[in-house]
C-alpha positions as CSV (number, residue, x, y, z in Angstrom):
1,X,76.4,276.7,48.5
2,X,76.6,278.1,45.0
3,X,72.9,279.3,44.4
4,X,70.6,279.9,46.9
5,X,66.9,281.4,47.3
6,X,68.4,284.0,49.7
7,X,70.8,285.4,47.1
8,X,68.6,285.2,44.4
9,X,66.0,287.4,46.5
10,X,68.6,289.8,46.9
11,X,70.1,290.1,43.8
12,X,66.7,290.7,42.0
13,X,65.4,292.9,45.4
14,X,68.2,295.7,45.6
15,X,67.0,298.9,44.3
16,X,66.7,299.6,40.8
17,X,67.9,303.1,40.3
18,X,71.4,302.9,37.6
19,X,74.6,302.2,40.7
20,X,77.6,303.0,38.5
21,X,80.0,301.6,41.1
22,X,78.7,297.7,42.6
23,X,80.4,296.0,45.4
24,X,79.3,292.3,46.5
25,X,81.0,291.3,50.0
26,X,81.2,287.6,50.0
27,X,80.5,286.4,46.7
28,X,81.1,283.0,46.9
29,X,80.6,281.5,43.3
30,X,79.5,284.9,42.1
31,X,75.7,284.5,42.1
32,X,75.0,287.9,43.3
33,X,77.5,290.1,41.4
34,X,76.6,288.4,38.4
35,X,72.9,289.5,38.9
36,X,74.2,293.3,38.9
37,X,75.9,292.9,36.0
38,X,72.9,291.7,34.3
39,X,70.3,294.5,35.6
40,X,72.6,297.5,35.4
41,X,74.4,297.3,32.2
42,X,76.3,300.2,33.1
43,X,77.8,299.3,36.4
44,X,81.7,298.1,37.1
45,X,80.9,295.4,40.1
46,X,83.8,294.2,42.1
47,X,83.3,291.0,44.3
48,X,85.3,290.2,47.4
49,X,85.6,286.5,48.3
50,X,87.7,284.9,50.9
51,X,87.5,281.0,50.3
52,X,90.1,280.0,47.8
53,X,87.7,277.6,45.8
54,X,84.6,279.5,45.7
55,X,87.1,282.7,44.4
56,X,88.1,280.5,41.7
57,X,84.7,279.2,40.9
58,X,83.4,282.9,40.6
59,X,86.7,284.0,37.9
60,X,85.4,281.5,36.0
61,X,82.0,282.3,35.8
62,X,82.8,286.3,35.4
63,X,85.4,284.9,32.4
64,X,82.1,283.1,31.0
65,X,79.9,285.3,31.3
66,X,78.7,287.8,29.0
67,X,79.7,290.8,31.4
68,X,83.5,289.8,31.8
69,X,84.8,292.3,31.4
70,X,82.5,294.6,34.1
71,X,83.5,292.0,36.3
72,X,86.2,292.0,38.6
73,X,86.8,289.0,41.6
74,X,89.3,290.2,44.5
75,X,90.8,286.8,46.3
76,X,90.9,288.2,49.2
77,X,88.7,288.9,52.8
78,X,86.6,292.6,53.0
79,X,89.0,293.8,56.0
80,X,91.5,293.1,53.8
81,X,89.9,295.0,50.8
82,X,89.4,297.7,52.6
83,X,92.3,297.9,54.1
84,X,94.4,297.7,50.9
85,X,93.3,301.5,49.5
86,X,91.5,299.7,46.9
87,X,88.8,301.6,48.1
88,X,89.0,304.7,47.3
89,X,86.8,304.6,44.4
90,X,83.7,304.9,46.7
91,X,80.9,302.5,45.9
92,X,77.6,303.5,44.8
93,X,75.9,299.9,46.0
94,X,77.0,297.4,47.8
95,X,75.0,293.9,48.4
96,X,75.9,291.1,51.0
97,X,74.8,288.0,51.4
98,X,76.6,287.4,54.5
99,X,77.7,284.2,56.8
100,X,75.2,284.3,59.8
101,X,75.9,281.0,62.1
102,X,77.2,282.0,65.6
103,X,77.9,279.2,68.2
104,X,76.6,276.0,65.6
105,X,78.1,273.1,64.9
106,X,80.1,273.6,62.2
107,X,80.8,271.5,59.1
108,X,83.8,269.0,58.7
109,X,84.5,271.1,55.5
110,X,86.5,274.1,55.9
111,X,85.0,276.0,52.5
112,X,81.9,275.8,54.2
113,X,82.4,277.1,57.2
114,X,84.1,280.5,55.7
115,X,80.1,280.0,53.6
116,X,78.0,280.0,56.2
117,X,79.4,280.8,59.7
118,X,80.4,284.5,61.5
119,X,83.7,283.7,62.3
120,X,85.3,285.4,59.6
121,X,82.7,288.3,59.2
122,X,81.1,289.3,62.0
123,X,78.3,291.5,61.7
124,X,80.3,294.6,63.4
125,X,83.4,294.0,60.7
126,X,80.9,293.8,57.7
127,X,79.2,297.1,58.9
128,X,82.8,298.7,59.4
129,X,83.6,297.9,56.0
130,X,81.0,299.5,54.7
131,X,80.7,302.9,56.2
132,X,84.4,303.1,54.5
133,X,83.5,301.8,51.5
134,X,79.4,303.4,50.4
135,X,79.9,306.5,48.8
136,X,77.9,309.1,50.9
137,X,74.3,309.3,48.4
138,X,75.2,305.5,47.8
139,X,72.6,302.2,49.2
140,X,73.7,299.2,50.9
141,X,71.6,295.7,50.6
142,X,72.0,292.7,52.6
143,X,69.8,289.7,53.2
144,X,69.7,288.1,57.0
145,X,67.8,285.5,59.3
146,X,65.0,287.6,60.4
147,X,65.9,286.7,64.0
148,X,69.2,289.0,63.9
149,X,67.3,292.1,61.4
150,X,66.7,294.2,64.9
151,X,70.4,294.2,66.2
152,X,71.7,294.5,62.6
153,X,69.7,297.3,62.1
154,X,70.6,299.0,65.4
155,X,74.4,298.4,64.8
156,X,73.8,300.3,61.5
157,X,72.0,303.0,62.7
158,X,75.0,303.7,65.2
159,X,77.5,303.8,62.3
160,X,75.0,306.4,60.8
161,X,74.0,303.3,58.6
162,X,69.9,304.0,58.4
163,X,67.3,301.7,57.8
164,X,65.5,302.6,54.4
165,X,63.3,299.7,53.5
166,X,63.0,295.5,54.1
167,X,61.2,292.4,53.3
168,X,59.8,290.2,55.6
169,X,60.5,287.2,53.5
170,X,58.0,283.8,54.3
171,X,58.2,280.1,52.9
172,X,54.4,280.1,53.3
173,X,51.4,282.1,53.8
174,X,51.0,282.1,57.6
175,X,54.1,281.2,58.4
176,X,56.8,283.2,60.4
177,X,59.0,285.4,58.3
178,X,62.5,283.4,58.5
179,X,64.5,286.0,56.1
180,X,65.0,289.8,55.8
181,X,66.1,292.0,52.9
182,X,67.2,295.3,54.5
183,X,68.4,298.4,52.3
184,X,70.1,301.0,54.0
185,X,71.5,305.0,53.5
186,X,73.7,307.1,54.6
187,X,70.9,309.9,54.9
188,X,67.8,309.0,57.7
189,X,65.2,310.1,55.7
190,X,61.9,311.2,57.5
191,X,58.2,311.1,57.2
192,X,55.9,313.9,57.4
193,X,52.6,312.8,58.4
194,X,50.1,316.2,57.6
195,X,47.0,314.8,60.0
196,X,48.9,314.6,62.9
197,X,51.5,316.8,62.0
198,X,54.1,314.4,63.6
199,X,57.4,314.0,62.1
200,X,59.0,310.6,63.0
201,X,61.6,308.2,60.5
202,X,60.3,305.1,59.2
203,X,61.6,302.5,57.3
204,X,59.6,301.6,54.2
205,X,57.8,297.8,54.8
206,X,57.0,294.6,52.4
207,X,56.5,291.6,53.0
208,X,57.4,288.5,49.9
209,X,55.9,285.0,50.4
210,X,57.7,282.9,47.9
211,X,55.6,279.4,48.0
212,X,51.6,278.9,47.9
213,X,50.3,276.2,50.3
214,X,51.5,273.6,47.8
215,X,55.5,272.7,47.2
216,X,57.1,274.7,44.4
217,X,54.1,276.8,43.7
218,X,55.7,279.8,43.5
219,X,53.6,283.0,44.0
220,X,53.3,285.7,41.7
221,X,54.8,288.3,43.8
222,X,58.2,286.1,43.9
223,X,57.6,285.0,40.7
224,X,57.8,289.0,39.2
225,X,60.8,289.4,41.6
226,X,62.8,286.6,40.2
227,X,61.4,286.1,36.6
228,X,65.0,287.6,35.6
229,X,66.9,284.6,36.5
230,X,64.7,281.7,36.4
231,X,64.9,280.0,33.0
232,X,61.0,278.1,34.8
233,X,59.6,281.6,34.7
């Protein structure tokens, strides 16, 4: 579990304007806030991270990185964050690459449970945390199954959480998407179409397909995504 495609994706995919203030919720090894720390050379990035070995694993990588110190890893779960008054400084972007499993079998391992399964952070308790802790012009990025992106997004939208813009991510041409990057607002922002003169909100759509037909043929589309952080590219 310390570096995977969907993390990647949303590291490199979150928007690209300067965040001063970066929150990553669930940062496991610190893949993700790392990636901030690299594009916006100006941001502080706090990482929350529950799973006492992954939290250690992440320190060290902040410690060896060449953003240390921009980098600070909180031991501890996001209700607990933001239930500690830490949050008061009111973050400017905050990126999740959440656990999704519900009702699966689960793995012998503890660590990887807390990784991968909803147990700990359900969808309602990540969104909670959020709407306390986005400042109110701020952007919030997460990256899902595609199968859950219409009830996350309507569990947003009623914590005036709005949908601004996602990726429909494939493996393949032709095949189903089976990720979603979703970017959200505080502010539902509306689109004025002159023809028809018919105002109605719409979130901005793209679609990434990462492989060509053949294995590890990347395409160029995720290849200028991800060029960043792929030492192959």
């Amino acid at each position: 579990m310390k570096i995977g495609t969907d993390g990647i994706l949303l590291g490199a995919w979150a928007p690209a304007e300067q965040p001063e203030l970066i929150l990553d919720i669930g940062t496991g090894t610190g893949l993700i806030a790392l990636m901030m720390a690299q594009r916006f050379p100006n941001a502080i990035v706090d990482a929350v991270e529950v799973e006492p070995n992954a939290a250690e694993q992440a320190a060290r990588n902040f410690s060896a990185s060449p953003w240390a110190e921009r980098l600070t890893l909180h031991h501890q779960s996001i209700q607990s964050f933001t239930s500690s008054g830490l949050h008061n400084k009111a973050y400017s972007l905050i990126v999740s690459n959440p656990p999704w499993f519900v009702d699966s079998l689960k793995s012998v391992e503890s660590s990887r449970n807390l990784a991968r399964h909803a147990d700990s952070l359900n969808h309602d308790e990540l969104l909670n945390s959020v709407r306390l802790l986005l400042h109110s012009s701020g952007g919030f990025c997460v990256v899902l199954p595609f199968s859950d992106s219409a009830s996350f997004i309507h569990s947003a939208h009623e914590r005036s959480l709005f949908c601004r813009r996602q990726c429909h991510v494939r493996s393949k041409p032709g095949m189903s998407p089976h990720r979603v990057l979703l970017e959200f607002e505080t502010t539902q922002r509306v689109l004025l179409e002159f023809e028809t003169a018919q105002v109605e909100s719409s979130a901005i759509q793209q679609e990434l397909i990462i492989e060509n037909e053949q294995h590890h043929d990347y395409t160029e589309s995720f290849r200028g995504l991800t060029r960043e952080f792929y030492l192959r590219f």
